[in-house]
MIROMAR-81386 format. One record per residue (C-alpha): x, y, z; residue number from 0; chain. Coordinates in pm, 1 decimal. Example, Ala and Ser with C-alpha at 12.3 -4.5 7.8 and 13.67 -1.06 7.14 Angstrom:
2
X;Y;Z;pos;unit
1230.0;-450.0;780.0;0;A
1367.0;-106.0;714.0;1;A
//
This chain:
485
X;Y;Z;pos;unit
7210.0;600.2;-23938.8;0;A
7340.3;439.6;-24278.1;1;A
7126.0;539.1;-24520.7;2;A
7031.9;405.4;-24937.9;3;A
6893.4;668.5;-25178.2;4;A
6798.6;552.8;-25549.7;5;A
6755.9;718.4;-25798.5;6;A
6504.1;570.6;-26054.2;7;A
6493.0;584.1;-26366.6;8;A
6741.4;858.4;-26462.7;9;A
6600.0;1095.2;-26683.6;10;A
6665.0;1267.6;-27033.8;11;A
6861.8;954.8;-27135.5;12;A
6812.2;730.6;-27389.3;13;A
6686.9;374.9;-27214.4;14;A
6609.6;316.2;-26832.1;15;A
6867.4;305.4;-26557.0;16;A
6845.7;372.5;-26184.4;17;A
7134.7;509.3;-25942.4;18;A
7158.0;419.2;-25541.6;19;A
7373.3;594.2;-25342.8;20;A
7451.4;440.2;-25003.1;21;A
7518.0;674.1;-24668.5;22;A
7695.6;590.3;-24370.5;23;A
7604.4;621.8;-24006.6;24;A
7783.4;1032.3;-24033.9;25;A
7618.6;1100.2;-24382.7;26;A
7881.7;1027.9;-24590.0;27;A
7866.9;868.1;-24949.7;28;A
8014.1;560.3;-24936.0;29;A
7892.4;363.0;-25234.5;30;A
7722.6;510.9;-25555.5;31;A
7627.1;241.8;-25858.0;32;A
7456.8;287.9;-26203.6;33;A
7261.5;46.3;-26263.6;34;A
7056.5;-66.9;-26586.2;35;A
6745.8;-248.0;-26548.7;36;A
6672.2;-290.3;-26906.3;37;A
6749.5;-680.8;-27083.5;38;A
6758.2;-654.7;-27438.8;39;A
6889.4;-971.6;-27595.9;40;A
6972.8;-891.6;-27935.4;41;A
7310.8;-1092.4;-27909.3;42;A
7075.4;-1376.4;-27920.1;43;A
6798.0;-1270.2;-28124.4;44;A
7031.4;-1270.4;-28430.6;45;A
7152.6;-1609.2;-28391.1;46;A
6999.6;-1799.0;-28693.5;47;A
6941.7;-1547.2;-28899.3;48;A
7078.5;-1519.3;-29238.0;49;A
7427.6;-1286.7;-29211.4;50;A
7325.9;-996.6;-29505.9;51;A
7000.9;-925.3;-29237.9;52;A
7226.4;-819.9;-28943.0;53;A
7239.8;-444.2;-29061.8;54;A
6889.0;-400.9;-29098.7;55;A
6820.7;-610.6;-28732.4;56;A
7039.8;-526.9;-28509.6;57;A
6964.8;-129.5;-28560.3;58;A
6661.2;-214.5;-28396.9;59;A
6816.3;-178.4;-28116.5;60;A
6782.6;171.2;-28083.3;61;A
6570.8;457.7;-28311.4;62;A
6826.5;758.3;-28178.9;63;A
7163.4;549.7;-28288.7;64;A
7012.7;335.7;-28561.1;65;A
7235.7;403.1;-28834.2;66;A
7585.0;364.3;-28628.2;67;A
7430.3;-5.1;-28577.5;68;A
7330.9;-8.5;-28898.4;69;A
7698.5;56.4;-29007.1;70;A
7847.4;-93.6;-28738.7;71;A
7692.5;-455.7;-28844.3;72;A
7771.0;-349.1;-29259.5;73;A
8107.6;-303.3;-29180.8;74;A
8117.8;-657.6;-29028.5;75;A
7936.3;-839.9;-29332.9;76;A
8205.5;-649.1;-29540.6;77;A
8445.8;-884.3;-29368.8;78;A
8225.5;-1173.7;-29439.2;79;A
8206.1;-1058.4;-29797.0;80;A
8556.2;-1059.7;-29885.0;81;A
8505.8;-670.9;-29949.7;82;A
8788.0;-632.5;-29646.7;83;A
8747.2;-326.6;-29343.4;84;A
8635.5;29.3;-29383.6;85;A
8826.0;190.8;-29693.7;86;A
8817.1;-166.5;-29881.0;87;A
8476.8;-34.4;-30066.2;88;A
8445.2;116.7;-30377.5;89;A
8470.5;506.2;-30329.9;90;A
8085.2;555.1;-30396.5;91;A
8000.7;341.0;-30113.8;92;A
8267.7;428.6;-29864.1;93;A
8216.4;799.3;-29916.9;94;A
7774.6;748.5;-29966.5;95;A
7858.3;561.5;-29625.4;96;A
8039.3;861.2;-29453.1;97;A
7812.4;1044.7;-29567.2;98;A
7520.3;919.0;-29399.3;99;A
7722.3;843.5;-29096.2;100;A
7806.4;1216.8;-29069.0;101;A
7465.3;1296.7;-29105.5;102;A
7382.8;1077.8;-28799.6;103;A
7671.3;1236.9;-28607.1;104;A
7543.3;1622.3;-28662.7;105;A
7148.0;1504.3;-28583.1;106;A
7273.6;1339.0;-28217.1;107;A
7501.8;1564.5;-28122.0;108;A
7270.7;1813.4;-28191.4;109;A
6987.8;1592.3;-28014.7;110;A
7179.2;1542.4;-27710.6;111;A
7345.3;1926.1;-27659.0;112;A
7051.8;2174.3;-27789.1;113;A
6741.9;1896.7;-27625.4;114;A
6896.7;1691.7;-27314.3;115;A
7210.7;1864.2;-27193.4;116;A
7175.6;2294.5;-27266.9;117;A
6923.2;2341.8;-27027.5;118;A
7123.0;2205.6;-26723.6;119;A
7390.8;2462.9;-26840.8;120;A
7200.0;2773.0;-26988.7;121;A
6907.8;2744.4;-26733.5;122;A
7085.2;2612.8;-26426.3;123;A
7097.1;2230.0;-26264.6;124;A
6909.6;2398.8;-25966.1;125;A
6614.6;2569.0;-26195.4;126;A
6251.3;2481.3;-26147.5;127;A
6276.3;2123.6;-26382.1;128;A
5896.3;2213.9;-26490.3;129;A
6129.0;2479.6;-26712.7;130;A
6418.2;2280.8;-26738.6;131;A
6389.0;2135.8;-27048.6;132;A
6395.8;2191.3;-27442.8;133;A
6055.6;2411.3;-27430.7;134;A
6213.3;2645.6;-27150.1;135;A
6474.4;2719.7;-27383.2;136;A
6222.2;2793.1;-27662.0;137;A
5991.7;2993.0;-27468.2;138;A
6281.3;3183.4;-27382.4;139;A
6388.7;3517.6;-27533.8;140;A
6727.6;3465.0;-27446.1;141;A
6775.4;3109.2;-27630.1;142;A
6449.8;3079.2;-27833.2;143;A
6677.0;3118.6;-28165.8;144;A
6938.2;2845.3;-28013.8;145;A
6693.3;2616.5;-27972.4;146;A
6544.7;2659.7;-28294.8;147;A
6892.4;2600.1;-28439.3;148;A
6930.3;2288.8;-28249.0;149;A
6580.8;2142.6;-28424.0;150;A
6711.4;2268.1;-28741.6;151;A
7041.5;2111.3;-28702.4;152;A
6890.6;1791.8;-28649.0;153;A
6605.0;1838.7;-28923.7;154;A
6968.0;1872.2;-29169.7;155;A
7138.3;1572.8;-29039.6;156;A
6815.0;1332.5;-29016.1;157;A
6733.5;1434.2;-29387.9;158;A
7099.0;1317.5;-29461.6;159;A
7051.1;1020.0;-29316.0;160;A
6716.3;947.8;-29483.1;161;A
6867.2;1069.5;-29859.8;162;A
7159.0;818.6;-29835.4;163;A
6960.8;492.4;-29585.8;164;A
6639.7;578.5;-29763.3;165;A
6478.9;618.2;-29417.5;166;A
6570.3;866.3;-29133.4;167;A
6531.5;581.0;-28893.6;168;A
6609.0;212.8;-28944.3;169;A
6686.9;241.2;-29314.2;170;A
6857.4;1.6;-29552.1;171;A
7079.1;206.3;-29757.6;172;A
7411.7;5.1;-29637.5;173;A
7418.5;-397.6;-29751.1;174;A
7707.9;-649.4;-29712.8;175;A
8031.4;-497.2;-29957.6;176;A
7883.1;-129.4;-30032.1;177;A
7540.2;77.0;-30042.6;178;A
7222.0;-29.5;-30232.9;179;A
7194.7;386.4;-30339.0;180;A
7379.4;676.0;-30508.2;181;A
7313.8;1046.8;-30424.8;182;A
7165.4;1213.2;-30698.2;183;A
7251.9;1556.6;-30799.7;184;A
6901.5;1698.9;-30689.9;185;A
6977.8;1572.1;-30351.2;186;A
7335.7;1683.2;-30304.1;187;A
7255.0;2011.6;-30458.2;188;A
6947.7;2042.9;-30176.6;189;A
7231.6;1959.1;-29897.9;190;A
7460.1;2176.6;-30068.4;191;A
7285.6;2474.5;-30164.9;192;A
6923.0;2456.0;-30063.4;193;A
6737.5;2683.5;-29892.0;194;A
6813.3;2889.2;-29568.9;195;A
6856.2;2720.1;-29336.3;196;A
6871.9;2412.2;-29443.2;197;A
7209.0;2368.4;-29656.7;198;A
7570.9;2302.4;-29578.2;199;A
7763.2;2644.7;-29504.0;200;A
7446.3;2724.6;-29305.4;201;A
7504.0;2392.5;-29107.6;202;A
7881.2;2491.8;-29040.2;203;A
7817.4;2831.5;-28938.3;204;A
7567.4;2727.2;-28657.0;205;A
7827.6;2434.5;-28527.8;206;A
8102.7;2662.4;-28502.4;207;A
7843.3;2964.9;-28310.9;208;A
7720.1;2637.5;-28076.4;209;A
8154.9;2625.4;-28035.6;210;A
8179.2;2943.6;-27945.8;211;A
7829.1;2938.2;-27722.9;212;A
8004.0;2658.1;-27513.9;213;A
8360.4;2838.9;-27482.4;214;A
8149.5;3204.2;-27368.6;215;A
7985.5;2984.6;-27119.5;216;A
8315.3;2823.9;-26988.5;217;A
8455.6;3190.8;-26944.6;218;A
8161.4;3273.8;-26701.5;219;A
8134.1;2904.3;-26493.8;220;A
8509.5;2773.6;-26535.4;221;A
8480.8;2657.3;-26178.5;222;A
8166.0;2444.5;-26254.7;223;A
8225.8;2332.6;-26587.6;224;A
8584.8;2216.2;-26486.1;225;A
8559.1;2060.8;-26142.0;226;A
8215.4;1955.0;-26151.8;227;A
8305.4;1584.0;-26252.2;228;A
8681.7;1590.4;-26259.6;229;A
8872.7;1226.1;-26245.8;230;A
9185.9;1053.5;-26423.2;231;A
9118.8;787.0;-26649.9;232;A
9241.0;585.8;-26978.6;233;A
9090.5;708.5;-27314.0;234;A
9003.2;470.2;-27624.7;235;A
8904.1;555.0;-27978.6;236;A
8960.0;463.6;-28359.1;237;A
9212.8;745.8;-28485.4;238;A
9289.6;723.5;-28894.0;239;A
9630.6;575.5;-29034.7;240;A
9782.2;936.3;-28986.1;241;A
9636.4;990.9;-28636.2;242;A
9312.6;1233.2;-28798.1;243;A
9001.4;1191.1;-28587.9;244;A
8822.5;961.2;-28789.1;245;A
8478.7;868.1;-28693.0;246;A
8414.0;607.3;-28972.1;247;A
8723.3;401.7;-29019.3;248;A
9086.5;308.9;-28853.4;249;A
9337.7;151.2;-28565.9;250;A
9231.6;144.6;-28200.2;251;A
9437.2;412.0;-27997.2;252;A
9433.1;387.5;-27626.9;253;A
9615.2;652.4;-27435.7;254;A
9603.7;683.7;-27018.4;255;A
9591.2;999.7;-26801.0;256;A
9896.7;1079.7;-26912.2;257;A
9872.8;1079.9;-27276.9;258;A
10123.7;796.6;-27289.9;259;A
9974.6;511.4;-27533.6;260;A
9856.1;196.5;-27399.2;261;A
9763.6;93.2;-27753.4;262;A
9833.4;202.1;-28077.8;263;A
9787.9;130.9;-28467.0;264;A
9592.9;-227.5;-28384.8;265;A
9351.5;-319.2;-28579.9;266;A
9057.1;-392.5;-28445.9;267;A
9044.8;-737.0;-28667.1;268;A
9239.3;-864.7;-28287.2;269;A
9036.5;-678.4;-28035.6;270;A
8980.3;-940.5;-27835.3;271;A
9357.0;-950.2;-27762.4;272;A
9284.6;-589.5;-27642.3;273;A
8997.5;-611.5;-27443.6;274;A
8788.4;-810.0;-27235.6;275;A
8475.8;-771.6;-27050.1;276;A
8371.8;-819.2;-26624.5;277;A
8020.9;-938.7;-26597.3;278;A
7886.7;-786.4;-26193.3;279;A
7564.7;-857.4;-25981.6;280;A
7382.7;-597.2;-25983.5;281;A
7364.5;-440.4;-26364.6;282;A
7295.3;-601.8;-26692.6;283;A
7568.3;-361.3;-26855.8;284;A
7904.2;-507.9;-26826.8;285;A
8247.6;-356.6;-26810.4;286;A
8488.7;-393.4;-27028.9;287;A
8882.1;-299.5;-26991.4;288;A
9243.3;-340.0;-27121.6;289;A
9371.0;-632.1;-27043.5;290;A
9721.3;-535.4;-27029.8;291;A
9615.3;-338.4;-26729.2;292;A
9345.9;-574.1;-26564.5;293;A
8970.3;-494.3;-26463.7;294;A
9108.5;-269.1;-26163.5;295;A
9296.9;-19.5;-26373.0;296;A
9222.6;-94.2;-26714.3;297;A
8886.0;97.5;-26778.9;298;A
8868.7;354.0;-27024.4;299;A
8622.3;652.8;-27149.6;300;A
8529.0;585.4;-27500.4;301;A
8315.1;916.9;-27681.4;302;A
8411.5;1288.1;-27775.3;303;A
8596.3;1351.3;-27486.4;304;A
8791.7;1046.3;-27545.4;305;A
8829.6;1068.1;-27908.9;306;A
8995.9;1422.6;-27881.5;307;A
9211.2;1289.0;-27662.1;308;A
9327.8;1050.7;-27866.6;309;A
9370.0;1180.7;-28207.8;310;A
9668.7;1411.3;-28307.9;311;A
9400.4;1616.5;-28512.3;312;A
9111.7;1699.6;-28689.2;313;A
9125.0;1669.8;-29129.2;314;A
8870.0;1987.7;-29138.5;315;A
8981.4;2353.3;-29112.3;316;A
8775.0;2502.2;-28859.6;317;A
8715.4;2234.9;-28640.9;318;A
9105.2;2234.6;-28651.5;319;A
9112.1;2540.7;-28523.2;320;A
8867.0;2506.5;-28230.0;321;A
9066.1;2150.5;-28191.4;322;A
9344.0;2411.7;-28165.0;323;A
9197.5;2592.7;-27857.6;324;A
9034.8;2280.7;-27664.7;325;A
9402.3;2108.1;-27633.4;326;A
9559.3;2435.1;-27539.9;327;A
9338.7;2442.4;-27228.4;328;A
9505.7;2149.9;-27081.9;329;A
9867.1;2186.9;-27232.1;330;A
9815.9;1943.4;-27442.7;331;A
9725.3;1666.2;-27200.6;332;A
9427.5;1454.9;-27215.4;333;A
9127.4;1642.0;-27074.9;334;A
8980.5;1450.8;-26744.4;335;A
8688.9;1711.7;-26713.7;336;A
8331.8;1573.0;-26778.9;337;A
8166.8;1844.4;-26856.0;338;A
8415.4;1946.4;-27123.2;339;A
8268.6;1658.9;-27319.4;340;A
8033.6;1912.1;-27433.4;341;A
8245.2;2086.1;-27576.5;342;A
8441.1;1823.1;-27735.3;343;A
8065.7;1731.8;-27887.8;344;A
7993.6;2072.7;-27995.1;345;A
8360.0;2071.1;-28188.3;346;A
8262.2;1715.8;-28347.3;347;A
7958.4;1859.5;-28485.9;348;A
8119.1;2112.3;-28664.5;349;A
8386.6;1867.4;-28822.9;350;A
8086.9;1655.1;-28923.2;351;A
7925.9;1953.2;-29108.7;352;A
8214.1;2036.7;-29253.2;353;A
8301.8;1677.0;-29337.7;354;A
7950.7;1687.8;-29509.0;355;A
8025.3;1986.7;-29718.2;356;A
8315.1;1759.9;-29859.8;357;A
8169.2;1518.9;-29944.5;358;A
7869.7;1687.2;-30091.9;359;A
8101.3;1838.1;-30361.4;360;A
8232.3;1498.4;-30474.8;361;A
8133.6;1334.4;-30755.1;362;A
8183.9;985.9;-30629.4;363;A
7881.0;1019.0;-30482.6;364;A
7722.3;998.5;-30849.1;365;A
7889.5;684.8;-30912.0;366;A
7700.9;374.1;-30983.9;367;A
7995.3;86.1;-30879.7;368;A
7846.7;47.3;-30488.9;369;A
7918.9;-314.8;-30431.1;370;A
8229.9;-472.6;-30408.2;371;A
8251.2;-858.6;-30263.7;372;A
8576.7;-1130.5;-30268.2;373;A
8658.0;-1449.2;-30082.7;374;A
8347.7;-1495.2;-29803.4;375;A
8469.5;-1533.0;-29461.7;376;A
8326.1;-1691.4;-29147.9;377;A
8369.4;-1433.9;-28904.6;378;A
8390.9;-1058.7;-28900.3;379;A
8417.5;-729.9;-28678.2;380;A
8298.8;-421.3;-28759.1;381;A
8375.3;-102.8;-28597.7;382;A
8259.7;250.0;-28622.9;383;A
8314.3;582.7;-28397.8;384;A
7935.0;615.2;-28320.5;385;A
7826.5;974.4;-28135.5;386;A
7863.2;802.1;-27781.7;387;A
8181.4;610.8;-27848.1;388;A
8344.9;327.8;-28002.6;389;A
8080.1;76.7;-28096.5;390;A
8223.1;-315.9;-28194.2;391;A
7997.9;-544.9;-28418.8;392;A
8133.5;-899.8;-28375.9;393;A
7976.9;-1195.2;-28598.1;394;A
8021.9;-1544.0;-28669.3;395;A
7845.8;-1768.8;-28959.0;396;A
7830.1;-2074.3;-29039.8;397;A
7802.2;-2284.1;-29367.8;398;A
7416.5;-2221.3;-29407.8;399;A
7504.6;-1836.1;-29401.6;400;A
7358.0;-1798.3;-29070.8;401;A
7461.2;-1606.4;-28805.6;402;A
7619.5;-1848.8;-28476.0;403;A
7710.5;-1604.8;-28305.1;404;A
7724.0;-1260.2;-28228.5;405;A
7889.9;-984.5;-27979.8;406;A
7805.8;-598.6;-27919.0;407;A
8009.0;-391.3;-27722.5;408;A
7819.4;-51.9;-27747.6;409;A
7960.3;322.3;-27652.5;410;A
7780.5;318.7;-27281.7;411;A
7928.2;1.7;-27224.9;412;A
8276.0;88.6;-27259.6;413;A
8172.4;414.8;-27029.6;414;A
8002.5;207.8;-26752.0;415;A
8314.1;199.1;-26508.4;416;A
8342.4;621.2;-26628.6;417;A
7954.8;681.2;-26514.4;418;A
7991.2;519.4;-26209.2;419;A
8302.5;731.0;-26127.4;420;A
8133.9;1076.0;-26259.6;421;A
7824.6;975.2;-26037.5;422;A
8068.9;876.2;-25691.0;423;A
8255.5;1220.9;-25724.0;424;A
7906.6;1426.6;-25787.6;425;A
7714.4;1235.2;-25479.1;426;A
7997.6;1307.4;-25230.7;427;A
8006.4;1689.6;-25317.4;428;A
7609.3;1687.7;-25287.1;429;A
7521.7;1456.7;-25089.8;430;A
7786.7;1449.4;-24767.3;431;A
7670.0;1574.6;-24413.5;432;A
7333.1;1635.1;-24558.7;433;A
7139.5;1328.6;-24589.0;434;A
6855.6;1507.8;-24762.7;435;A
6690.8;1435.9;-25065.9;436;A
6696.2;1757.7;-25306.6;437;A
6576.2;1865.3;-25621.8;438;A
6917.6;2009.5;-25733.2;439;A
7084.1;1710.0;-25586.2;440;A
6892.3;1471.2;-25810.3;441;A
6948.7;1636.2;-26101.3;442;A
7329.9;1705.2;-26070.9;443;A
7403.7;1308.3;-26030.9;444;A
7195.0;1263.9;-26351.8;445;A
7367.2;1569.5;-26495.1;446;A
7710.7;1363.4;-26484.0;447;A
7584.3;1114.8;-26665.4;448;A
7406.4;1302.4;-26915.8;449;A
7730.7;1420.1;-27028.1;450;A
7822.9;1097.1;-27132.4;451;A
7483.6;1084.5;-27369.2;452;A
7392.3;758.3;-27234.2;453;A
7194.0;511.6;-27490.6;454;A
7081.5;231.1;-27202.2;455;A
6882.6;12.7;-27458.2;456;A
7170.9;-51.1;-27685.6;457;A
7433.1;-66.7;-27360.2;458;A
7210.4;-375.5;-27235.2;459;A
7197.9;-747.4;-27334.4;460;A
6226.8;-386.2;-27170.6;461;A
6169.2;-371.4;-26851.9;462;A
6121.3;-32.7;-26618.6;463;A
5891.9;290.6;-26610.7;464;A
6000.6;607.2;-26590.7;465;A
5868.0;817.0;-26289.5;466;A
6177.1;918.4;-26131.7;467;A
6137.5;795.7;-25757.9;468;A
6418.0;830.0;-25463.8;469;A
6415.3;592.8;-25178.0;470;A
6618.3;653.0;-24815.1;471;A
6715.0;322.2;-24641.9;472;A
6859.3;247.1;-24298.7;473;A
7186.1;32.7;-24248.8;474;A
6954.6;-267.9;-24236.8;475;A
6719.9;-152.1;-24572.0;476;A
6397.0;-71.9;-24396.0;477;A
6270.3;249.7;-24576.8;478;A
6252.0;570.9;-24407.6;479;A
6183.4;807.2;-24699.7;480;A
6042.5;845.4;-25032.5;481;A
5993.6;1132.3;-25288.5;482;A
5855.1;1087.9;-25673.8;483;A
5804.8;1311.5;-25915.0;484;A
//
């Protein structure tokens, strides 16, 4: 008997989503589909609004990736300012702008590994989910001190953020052409130096241990961590003008299963000649792909797993050196293993604190030249590496100043295709020739989408509640079971 299971909502995500997974008449997974019940609207919410507003509305999208809207949207009025892309800024507000954006990096990174995705690994997907979560890990003796390092990481990064946006969510430190703030030498000597734990060597020290963590764990489940969600796909990022991951500023890079590149050194300026986007039925998220290769084979990951594929490598010295050791493990091809996003996200987080330390111990940050404007344009695009991916801020104004019109392409988007594909592979290996609904089984498929750190409000264009329910349906949808929890 053919059978539909759904999954809804999925949990320890960001937003609210739902996954069905259809059965045939032997108990085989034929069909599995994310889908994302949330409408949002912000596209249109903007329109009409004066342009310099957009970085301080559209972050209201979100409170867990404010400020990557937030610079996202700057980067676009920069355009629209005549201050030009990215490094066009004076070095005080490029750098106060890094900065904060590295900030944001360490705090979700450390949010979404330590919090959502740890206790799957460190705890098991098949534990008791009453325990499976942040306060098993604390209550712990084994990972109590992890855990505390995670909150502390996070504490470090969201105090960034509120020093240089002058809030730790939805702040206002980045306008049109610059930053509206310095750092003062109290607060970069706080970051720098401050008190255990809570300063930058401290910060560096813990991201390369969480490395490390990750790498001991891979040692002991190699067989889950690499074939648990294992597929081929195309990869998309920003790299820097010298190939660097850069998670601020520079050219799209797209590279396919290979490693051969589909795109390189474009600037995102002509995206659009890039990329396009497939509206379907049954989700509000769309899918974007490369249109040199159509919507059939022209999806790409976007994210940490994607962005180490991409770049040649990593500006910092000891996340060089990890960098070192993650593109060993595959020869030097890209890495198709889901789970191994993890680790690419544990060796971001120690280029961000490092990339924090750097910048800490510059004096541009002292300067007082933060604004810089030119010749105002009609129409910009902004883009910035945000924690889940490539995120693209697209605006058009008119003569009144007013925004006309406006287009988001957030990081789950560009991973919507990717999800779906993690969540097909995972279903088959739990769910064929059973046709029973399990704990475990829930929880993997969410599991393989976790590691893509999900943000569903910002991926959709709110409705939902969040009791996760399953439903079993026959070939002609009359229901035949149900379990909540």
């Amino acid at each position: 008997m053919a059978q539909k299971i759904t999954i809804s909502p999925v949990t320890r995500v960001e937003g609210h989503g739902k996954v069905t997974i259809h059965l045939n008449d032997e108990g085989e997974v034929t069909q599995s589909r994310f889908h994302i019940v949330e409408f949002r609207g912000f596209e249109r919410f903007v329109q009409g609004r004066p342009y310099w507003e957009a970085p301080v509305l559209v972050q209201r999208l979100c409170g867990i990736c404010p400020v990557s809207h937030h610079l996202g949207a700057a980067k676009a009025m920069d355009v629209i300012v005549g201050a030009g892309t990215g490094d066009g800024l004076t070095p005080t507000g490029e750098k106060m702008r890094r900065l904060m954006h590295y900030g944001q990096i360490l705090q979700s990174h450390a949010l979404h590994f330590f919090h959502l995705a740890s206790p799957d690994l460190l705890l098991g997907i098949d534990a008791d989910p009453a325990v499976r979560n942040v306060i098993g890990l604390v209550t712990s003796p084994d990972y109590r001190d992890l855990a505390v390092q995670g909150v502390m990481m996070r504490k470090y990064g969201q105090e960034i953020i509120e020093a240089t946006a002058g809030k730790k969510i939805h702040g206002t430190g980045a306008i049109p052409g610059g930053i509206n703030k310095n750092l003062s030498v109290e607060e970069r000597d706080r970051f720098l130096k401050g008190e255990d734990p809570l300063n930058a060597d401290t910060m560096i020290s813990w991201a390369e241990a969480a490395v490390t963590l990750f790498r001991e764990y891979h040692k002991k489940h190699r067989d889950m961590v690499d074939h648990f969600s294992k597929f081929p796909s195309n990869h998309l990022s920003l790299v820097g003008k010298d190939g660097a991951l850069d998670l601020y500023h520079g050219k799209l890079r797209a590279v396919d299963a290979e490693g051969n590149k589909l795109l390189d050194d474009v600037d995102y300026q002509h995206y659009l000649d890039h990329i396009a986007e497939e509206v379907r039925s049954w989700t509000y998220m769309k899918f974007p792909y490369l249109t040199k290769l159509g919507n059939e084979k022209g999806w790409y990951r976007v994210g940490p797993l994607a962005r180490l594929n991409t770049c040649d490598f990593i500006p910092t010295p000891k996340a060089q050196q990890a960098f070192e050791v993650y593109k060993a493990y595959t020869n030097g091809k890209p890495n198709d293993m889901c789970m191994h996003t993890h680790w690419a996200r544990l060796i971001e987080s120690l280029f961000a604190a490092e990339s924090i330390k750097e910048l800490l111990e510059d004096s541009d940050l002292q300067g007082e030249d933060r604004v810089k404007k030119g010749t105002r344009q009609n129409e910009g695009i902004g883009l910035i590496e945000a924690p889940r991916g490539t995120l693209f801020h697209h605006y058009r104004i008119n003569a009144s100043d007013q925004i006309e019109m406006a287009n988001l392409i957030v990081s789950t988007t560009h991973n919507n295709q990717p999800m779906n594909e993690a969540i097909h592979i995972v279903a088959k290996a739990q769910m064929n020739g059973r046709g029973k609904i399990t704990e475990p089984m829930m929880n993997a498929v969410e599991v393989a989408i976790r590691a893509y750190d999900p943000c569903l409000s910002c991926a959709t264009h709110a409705l939902g509640k969040m009791p996760l329910e399953i439903t079993l349906f026959d070939h002609r949808d009359r229901l035949i079971d149900r379990k909540v929890r």
